[in-house]
PQR file with spaces between the fields and no chain letter, atoms N, CA, C, O and H, PARSE charges and radii, in Angstrom:
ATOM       1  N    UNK     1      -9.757   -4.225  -27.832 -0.4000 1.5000
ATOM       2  CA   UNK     1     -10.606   -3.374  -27.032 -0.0000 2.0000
ATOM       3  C    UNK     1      -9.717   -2.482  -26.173  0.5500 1.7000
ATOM       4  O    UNK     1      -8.809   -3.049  -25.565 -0.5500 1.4000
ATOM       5  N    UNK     2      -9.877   -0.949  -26.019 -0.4000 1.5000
ATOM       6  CA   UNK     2      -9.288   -0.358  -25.630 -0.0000 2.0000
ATOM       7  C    UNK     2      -9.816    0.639  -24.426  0.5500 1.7000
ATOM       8  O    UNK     2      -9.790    1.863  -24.296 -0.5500 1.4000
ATOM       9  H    UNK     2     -10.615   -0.489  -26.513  0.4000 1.0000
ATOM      10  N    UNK     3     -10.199   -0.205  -23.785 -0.4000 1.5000
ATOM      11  CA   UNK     3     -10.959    1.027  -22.074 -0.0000 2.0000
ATOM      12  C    UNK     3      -9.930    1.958  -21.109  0.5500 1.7000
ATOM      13  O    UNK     3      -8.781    1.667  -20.778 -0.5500 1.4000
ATOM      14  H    UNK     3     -10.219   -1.199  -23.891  0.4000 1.0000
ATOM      15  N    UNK     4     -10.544    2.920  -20.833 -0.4000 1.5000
ATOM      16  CA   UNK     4      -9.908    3.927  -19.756 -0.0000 2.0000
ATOM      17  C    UNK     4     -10.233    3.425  -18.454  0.5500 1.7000
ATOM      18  O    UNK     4     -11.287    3.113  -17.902 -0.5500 1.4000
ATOM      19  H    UNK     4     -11.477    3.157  -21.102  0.4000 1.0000
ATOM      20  N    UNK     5      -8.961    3.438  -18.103 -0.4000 1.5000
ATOM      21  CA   UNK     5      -9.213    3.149  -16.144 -0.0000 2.0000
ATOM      22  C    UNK     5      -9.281    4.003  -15.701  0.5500 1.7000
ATOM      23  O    UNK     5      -8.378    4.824  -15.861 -0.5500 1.4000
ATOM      24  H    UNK     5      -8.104    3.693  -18.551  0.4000 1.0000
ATOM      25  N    UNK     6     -10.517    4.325  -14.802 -0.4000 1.5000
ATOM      26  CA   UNK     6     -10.690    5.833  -14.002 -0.0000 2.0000
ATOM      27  C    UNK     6     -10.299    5.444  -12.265  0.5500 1.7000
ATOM      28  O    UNK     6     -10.487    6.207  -11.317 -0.5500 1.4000
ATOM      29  H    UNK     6     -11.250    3.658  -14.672  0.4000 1.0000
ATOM      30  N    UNK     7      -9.767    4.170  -12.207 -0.4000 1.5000
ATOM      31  CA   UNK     7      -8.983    4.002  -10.743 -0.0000 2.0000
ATOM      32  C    UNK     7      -7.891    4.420  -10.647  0.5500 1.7000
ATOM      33  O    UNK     7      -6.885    4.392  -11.356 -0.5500 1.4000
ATOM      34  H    UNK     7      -9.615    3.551  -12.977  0.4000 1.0000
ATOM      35  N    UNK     8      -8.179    4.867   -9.598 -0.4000 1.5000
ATOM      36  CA   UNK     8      -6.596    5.723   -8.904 -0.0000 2.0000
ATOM      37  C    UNK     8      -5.773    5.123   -8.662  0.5500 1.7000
ATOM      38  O    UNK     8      -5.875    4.318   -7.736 -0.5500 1.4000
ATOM      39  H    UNK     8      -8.997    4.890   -9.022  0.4000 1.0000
ATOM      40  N    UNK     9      -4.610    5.244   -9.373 -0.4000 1.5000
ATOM      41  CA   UNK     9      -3.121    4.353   -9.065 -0.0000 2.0000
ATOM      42  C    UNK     9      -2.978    3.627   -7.586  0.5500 1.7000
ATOM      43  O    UNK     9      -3.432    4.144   -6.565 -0.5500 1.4000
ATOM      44  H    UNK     9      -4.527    5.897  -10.125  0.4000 1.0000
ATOM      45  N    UNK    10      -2.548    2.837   -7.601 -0.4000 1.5000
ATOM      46  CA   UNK    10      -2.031    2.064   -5.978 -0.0000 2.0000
ATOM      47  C    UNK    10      -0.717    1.965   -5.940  0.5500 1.7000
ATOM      48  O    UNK    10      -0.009    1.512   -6.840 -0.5500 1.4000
ATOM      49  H    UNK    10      -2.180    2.417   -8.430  0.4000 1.0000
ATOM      50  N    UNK    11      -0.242    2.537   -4.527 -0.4000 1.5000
ATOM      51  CA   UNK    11       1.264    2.375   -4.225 -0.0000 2.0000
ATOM      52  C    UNK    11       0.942    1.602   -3.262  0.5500 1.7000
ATOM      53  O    UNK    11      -0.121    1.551   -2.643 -0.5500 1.4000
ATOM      54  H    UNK    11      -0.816    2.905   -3.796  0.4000 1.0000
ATOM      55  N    UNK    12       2.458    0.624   -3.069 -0.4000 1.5000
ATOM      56  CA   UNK    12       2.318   -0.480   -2.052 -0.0000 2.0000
ATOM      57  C    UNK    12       3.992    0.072   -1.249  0.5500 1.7000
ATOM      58  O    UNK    12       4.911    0.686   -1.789 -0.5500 1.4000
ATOM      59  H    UNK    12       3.321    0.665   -3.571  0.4000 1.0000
ATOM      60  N    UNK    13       3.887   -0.426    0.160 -0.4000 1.5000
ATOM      61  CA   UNK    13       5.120   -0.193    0.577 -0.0000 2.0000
ATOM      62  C    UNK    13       5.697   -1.531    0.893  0.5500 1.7000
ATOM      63  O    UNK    13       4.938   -2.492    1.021 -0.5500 1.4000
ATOM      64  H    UNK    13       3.140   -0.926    0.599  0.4000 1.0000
ATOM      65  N    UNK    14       7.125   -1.677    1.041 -0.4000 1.5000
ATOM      66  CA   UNK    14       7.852   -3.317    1.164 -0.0000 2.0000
ATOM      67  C    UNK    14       8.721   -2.949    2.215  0.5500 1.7000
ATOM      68  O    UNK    14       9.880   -2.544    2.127 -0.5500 1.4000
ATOM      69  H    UNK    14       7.741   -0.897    0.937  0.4000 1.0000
ATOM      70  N    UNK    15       7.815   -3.195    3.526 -0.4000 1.5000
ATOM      71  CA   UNK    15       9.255   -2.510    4.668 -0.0000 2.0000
ATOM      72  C    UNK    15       9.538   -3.707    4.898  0.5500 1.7000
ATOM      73  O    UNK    15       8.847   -4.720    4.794 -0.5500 1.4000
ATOM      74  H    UNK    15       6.873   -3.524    3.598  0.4000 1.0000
ATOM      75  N    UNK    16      11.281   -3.461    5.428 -0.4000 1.5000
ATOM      76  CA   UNK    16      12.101   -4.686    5.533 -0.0000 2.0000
ATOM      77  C    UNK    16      12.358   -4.189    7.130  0.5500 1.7000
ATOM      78  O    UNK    16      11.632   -3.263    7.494 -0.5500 1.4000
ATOM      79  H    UNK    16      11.842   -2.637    5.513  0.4000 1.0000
ATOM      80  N    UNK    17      13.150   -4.622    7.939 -0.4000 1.5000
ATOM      81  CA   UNK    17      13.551   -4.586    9.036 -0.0000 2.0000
ATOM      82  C    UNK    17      14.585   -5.894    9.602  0.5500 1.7000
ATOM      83  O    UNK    17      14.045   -6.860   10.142 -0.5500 1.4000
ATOM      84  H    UNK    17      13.740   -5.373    7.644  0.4000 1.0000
ATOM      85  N    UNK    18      16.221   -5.845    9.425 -0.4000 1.5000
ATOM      86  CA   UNK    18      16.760   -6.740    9.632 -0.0000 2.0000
ATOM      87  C    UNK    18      16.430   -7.759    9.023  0.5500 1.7000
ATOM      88  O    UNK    18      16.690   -8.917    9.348 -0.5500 1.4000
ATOM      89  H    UNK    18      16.659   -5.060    8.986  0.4000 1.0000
ATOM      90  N    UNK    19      15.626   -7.262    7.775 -0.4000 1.5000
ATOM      91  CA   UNK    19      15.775   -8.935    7.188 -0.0000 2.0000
ATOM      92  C    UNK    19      14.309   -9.684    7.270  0.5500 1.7000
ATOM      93  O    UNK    19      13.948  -10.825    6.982 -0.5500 1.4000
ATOM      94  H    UNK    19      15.415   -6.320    7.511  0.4000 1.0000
ATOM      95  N    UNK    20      13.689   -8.630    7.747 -0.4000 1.5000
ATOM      96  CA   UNK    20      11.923   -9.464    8.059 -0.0000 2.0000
ATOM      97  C    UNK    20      11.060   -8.159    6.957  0.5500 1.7000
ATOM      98  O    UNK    20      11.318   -7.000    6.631 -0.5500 1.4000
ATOM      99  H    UNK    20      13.982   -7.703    7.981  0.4000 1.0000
ATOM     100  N    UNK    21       9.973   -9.128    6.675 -0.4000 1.5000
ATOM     101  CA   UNK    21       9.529   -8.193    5.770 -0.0000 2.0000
ATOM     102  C    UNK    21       7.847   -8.399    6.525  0.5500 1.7000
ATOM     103  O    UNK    21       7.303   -9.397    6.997 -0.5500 1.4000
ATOM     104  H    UNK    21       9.764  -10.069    6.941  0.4000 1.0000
ATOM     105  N    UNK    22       7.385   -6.987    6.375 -0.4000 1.5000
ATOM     106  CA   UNK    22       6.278   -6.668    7.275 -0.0000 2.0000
ATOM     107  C    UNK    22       4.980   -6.993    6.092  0.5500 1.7000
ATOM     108  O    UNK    22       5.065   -6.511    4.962 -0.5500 1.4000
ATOM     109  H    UNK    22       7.827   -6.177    5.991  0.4000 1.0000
ATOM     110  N    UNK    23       4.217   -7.550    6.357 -0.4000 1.5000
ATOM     111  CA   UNK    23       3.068   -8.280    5.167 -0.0000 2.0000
ATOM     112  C    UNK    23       1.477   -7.688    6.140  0.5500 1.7000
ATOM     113  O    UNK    23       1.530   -7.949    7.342 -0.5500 1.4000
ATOM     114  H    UNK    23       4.147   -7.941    7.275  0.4000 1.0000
ATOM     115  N    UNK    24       0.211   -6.971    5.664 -0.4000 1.5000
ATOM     116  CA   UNK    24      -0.601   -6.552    6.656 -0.0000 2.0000
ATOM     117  C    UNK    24      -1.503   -7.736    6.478  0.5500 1.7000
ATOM     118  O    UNK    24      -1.044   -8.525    5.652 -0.5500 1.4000
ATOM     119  H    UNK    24       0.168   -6.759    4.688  0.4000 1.0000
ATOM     120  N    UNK    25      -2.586   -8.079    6.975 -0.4000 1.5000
ATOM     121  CA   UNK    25      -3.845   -9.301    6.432 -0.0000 2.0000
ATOM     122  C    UNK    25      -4.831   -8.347    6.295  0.5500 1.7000
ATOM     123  O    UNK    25      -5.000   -7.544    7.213 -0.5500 1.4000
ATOM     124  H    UNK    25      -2.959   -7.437    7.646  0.4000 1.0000
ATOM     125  N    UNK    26      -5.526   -8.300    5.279 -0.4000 1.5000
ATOM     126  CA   UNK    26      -6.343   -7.562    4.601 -0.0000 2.0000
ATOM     127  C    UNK    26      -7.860   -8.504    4.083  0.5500 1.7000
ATOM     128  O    UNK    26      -7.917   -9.604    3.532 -0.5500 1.4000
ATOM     129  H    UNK    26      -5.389   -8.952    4.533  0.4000 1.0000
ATOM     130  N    UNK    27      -8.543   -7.937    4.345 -0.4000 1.5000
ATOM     131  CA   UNK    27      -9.969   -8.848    3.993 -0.0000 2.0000
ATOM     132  C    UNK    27     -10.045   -8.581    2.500  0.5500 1.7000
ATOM     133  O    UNK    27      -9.638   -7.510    2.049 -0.5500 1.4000
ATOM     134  H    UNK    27      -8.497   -7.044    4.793  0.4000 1.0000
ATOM     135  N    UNK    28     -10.678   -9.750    1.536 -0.4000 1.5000
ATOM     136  CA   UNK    28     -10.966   -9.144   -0.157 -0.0000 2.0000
ATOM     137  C    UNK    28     -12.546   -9.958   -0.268  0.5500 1.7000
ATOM     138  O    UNK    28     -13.439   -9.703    0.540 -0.5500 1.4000
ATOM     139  H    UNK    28     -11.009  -10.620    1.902  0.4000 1.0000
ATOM     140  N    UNK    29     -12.670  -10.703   -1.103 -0.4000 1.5000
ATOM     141  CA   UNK    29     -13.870  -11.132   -1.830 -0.0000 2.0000
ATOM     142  C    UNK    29     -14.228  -11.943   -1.112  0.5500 1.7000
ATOM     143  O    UNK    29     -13.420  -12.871   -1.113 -0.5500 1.4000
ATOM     144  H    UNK    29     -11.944  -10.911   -1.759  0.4000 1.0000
ATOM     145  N    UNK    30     -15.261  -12.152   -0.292 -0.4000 1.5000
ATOM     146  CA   UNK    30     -16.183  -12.746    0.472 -0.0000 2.0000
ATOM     147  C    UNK    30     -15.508  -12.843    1.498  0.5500 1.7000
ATOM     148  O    UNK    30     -15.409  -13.953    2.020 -0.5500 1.4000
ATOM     149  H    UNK    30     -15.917  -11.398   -0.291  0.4000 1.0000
ATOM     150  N    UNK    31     -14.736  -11.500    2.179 -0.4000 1.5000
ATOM     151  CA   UNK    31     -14.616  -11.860    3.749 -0.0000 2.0000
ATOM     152  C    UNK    31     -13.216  -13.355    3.779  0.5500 1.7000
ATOM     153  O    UNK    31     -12.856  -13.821    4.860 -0.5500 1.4000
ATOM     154  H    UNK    31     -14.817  -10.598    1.755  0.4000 1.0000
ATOM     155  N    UNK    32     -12.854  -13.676    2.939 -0.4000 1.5000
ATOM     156  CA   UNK    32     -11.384  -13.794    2.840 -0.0000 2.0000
ATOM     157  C    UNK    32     -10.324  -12.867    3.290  0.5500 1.7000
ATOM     158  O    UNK    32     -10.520  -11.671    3.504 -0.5500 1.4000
ATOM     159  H    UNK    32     -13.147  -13.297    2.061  0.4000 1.0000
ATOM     160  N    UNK    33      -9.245  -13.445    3.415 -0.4000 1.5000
ATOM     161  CA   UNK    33      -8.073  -12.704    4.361 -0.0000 2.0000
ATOM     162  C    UNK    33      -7.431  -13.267    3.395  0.5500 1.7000
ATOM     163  O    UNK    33      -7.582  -14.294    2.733 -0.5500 1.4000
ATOM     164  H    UNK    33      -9.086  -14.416    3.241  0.4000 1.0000
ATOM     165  N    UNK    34      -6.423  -12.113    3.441 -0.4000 1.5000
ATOM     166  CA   UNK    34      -4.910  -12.003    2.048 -0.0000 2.0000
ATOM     167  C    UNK    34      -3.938  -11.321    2.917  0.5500 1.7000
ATOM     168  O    UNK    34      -4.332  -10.376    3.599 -0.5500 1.4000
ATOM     169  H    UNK    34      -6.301  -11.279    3.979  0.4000 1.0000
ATOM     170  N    UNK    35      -2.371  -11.802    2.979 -0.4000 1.5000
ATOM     171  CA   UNK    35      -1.374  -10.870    3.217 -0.0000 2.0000
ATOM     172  C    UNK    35      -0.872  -10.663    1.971  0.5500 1.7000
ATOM     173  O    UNK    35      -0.530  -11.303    0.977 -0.5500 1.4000
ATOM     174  H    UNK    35      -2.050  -12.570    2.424  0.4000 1.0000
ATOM     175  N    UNK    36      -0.979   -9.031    2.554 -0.4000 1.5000
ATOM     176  CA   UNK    36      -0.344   -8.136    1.455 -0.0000 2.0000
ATOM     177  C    UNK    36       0.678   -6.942    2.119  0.5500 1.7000
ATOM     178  O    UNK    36       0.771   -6.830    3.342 -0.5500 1.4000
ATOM     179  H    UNK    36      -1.257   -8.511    3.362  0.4000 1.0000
ATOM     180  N    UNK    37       1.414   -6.085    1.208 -0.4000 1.5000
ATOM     181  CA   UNK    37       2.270   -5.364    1.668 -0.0000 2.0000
ATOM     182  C    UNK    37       1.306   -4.109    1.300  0.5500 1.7000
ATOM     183  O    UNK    37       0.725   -3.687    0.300 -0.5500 1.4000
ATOM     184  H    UNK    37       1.338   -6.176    0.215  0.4000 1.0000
ATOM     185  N    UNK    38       1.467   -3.727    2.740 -0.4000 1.5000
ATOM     186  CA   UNK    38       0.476   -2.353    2.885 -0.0000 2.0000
ATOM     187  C    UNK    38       0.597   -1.400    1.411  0.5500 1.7000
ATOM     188  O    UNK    38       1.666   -1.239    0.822 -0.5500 1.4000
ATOM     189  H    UNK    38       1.939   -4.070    3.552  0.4000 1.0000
ATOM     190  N    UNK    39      -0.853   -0.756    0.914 -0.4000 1.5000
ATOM     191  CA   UNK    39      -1.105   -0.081    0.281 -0.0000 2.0000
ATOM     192  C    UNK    39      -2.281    0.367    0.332  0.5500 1.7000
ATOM     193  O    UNK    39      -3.025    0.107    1.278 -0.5500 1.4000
ATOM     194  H    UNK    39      -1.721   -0.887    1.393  0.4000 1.0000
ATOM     195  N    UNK    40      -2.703    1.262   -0.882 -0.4000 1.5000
ATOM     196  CA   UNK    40      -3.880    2.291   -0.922 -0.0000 2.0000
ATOM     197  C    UNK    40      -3.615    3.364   -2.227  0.5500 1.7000
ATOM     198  O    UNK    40      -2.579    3.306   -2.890 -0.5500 1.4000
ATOM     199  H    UNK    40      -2.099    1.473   -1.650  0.4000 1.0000
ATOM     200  N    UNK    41      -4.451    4.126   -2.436 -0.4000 1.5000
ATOM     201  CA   UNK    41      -4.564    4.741   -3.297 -0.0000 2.0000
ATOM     202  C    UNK    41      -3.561    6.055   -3.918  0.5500 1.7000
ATOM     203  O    UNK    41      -2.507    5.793   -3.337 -0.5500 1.4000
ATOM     204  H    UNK    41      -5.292    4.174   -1.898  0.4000 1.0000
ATOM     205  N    UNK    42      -3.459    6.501   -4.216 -0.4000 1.5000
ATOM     206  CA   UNK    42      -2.855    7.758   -4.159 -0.0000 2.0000
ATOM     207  C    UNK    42      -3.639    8.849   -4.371  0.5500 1.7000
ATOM     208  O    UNK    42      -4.614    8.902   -5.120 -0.5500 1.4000
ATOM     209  H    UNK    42      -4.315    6.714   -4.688  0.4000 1.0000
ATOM     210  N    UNK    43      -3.082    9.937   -3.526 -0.4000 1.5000
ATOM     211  CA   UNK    43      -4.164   11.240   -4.323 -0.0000 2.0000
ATOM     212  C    UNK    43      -3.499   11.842   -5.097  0.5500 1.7000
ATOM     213  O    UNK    43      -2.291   11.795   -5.332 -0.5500 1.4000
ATOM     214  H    UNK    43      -2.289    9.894   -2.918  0.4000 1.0000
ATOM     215  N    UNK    44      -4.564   12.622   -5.649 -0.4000 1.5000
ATOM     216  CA   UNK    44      -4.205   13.349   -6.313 -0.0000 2.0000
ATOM     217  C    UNK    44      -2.706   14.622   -6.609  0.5500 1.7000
ATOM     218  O    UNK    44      -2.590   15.586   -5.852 -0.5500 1.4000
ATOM     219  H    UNK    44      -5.545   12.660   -5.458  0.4000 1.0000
ATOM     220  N    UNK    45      -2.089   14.481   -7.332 -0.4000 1.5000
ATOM     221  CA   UNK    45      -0.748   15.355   -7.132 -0.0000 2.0000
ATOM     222  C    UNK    45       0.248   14.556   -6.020  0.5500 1.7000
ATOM     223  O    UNK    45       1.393   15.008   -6.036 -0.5500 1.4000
ATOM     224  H    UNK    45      -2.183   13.698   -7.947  0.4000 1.0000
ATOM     225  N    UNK    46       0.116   13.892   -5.442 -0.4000 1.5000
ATOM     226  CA   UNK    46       0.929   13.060   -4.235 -0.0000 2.0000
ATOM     227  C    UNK    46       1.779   12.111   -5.084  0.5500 1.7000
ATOM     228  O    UNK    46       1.226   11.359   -5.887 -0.5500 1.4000
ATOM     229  H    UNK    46      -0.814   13.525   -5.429  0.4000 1.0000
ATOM     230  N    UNK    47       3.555   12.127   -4.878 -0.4000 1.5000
ATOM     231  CA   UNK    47       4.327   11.510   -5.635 -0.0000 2.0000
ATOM     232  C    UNK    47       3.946    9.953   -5.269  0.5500 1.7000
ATOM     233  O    UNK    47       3.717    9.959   -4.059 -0.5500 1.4000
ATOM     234  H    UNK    47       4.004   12.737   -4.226  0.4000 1.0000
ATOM     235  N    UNK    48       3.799    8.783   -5.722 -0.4000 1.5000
ATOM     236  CA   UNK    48       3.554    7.415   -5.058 -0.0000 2.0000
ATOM     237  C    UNK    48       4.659    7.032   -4.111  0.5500 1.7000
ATOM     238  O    UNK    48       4.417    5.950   -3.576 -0.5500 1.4000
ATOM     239  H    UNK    48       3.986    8.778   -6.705  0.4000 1.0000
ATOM     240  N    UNK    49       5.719    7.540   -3.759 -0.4000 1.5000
ATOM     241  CA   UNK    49       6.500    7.741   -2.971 -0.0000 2.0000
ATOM     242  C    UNK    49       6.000    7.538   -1.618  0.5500 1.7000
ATOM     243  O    UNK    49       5.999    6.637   -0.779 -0.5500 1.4000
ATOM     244  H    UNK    49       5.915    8.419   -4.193  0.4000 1.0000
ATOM     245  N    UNK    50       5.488    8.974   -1.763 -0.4000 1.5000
ATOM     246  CA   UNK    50       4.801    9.637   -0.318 -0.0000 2.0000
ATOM     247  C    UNK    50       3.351    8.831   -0.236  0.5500 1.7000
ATOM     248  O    UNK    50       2.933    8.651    0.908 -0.5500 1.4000
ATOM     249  H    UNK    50       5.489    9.706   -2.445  0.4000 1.0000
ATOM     250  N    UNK    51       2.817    8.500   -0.956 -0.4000 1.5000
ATOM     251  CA   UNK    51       1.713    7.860   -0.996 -0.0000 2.0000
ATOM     252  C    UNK    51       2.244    6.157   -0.276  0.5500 1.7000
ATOM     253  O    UNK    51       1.544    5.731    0.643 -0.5500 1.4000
ATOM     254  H    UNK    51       3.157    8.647   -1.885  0.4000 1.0000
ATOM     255  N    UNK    52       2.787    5.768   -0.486 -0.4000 1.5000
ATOM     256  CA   UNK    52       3.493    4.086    0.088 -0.0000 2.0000
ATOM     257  C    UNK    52       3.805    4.498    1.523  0.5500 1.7000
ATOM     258  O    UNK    52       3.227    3.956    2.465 -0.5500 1.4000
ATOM     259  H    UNK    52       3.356    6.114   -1.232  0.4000 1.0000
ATOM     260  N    UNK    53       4.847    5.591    1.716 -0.4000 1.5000
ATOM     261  CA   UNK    53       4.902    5.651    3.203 -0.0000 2.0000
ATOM     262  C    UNK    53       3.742    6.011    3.769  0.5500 1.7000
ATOM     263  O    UNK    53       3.375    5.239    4.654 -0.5500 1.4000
ATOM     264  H    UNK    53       5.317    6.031    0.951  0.4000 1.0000
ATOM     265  N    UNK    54       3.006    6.974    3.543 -0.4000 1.5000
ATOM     266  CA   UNK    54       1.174    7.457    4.203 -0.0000 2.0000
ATOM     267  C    UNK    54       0.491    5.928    4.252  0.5500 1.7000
ATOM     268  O    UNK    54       0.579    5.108    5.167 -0.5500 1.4000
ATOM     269  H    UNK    54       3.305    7.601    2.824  0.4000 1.0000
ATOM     270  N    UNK    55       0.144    5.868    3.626 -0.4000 1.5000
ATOM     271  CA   UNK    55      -0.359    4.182    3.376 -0.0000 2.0000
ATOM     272  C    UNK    55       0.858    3.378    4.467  0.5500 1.7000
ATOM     273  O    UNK    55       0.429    2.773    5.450 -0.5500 1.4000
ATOM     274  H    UNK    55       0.073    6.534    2.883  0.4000 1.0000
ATOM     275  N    UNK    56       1.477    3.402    4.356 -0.4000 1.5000
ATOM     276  CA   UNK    56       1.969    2.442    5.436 -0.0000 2.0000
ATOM     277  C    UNK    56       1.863    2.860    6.454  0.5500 1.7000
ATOM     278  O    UNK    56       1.571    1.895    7.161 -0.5500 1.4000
ATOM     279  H    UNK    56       1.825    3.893    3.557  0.4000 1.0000
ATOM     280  N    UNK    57       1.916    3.829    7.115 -0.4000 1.5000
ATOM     281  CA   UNK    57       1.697    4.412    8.325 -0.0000 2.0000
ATOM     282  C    UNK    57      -0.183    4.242    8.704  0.5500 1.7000
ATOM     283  O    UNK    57      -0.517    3.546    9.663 -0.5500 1.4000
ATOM     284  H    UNK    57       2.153    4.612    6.541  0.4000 1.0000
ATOM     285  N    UNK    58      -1.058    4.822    7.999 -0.4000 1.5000
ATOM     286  CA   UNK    58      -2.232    4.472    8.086 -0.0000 2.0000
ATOM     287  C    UNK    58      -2.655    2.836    8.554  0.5500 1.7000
ATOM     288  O    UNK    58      -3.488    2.309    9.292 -0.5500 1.4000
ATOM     289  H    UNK    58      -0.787    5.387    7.220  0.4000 1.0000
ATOM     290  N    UNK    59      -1.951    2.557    7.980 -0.4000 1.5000
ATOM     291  CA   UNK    59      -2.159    0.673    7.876 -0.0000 2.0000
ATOM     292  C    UNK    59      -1.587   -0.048    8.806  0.5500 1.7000
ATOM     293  O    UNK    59      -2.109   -1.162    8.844 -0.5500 1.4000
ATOM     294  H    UNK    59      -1.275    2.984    7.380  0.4000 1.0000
ATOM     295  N    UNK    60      -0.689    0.093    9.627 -0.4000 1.5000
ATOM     296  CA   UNK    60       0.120   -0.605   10.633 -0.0000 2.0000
ATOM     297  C    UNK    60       0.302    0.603   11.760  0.5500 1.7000
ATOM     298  O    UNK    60       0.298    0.196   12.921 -0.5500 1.4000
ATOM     299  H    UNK    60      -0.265    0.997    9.596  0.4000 1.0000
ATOM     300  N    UNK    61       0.477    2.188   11.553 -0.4000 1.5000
ATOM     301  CA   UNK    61       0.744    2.975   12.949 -0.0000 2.0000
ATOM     302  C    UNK    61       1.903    2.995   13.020  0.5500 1.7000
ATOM     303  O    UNK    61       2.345    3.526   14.039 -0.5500 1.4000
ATOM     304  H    UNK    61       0.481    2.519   10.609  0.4000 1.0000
ATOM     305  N    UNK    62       2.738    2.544   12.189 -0.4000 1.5000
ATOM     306  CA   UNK    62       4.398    3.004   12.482 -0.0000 2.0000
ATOM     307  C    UNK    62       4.726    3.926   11.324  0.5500 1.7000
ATOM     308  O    UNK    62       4.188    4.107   10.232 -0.5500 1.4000
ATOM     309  H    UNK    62       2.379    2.112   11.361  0.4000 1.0000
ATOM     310  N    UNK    63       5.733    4.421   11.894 -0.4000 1.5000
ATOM     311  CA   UNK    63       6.810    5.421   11.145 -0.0000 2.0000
ATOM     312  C    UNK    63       7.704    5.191   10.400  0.5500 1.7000
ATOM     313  O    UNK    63       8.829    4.932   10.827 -0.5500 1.4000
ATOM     314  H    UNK    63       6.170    4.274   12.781  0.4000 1.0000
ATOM     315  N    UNK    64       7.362    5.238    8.897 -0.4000 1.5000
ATOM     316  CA   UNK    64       8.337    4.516    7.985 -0.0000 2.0000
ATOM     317  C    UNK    64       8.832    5.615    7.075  0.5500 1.7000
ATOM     318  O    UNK    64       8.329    6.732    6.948 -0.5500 1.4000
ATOM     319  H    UNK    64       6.448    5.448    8.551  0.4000 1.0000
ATOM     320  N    UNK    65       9.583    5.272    6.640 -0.4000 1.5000
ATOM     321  CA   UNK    65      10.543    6.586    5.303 -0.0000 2.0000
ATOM     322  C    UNK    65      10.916    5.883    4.380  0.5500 1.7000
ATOM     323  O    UNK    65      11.151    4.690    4.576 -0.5500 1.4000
ATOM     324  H    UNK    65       9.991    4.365    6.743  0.4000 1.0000
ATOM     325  N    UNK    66      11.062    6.476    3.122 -0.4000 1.5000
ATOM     326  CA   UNK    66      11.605    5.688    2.139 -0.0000 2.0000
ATOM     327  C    UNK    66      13.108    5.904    1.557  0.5500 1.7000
ATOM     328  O    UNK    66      13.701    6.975    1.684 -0.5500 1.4000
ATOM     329  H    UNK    66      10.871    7.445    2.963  0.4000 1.0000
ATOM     330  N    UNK    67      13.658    4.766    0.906 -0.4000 1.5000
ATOM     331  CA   UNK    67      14.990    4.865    0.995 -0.0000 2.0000
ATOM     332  C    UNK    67      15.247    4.646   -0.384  0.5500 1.7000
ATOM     333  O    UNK    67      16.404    4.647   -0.804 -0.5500 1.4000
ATOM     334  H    UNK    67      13.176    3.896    0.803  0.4000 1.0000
């Protein structure tokens, strides 16, 4: 079976800091809590690059860059 996914790619970001790695808690299926490393969708034309740092910034409020 061969289906088309019409979901929009997900970039995730993995910030480190001295050695600590930043994980957000995110609600999923019935109001459960998951740590995960911030992400979100990408738009359209947006390299997933830039999409991981936006998404990380959206998601926590800090200022991150990628390396």
């Amino acid at each position: 079976m061969n289906q088309r996914d019409d979901r929009a790619p997900i970039a995730a970001a993995v910030i480190v800091d001295n050695g600590r790695v930043l994980l957000v808690r995110r609600r999923v299926n019935e109001g459960q809590l998951s740590w995960q490393f911030p992400a979100g969708e990408v738009e359209p034309e947006e390299p997933a690059e830039e999409a991981a740092v936006r998404e990380a910034g959206e998601e926590t409020g800090l200022t991150v860059h990628s390396v």
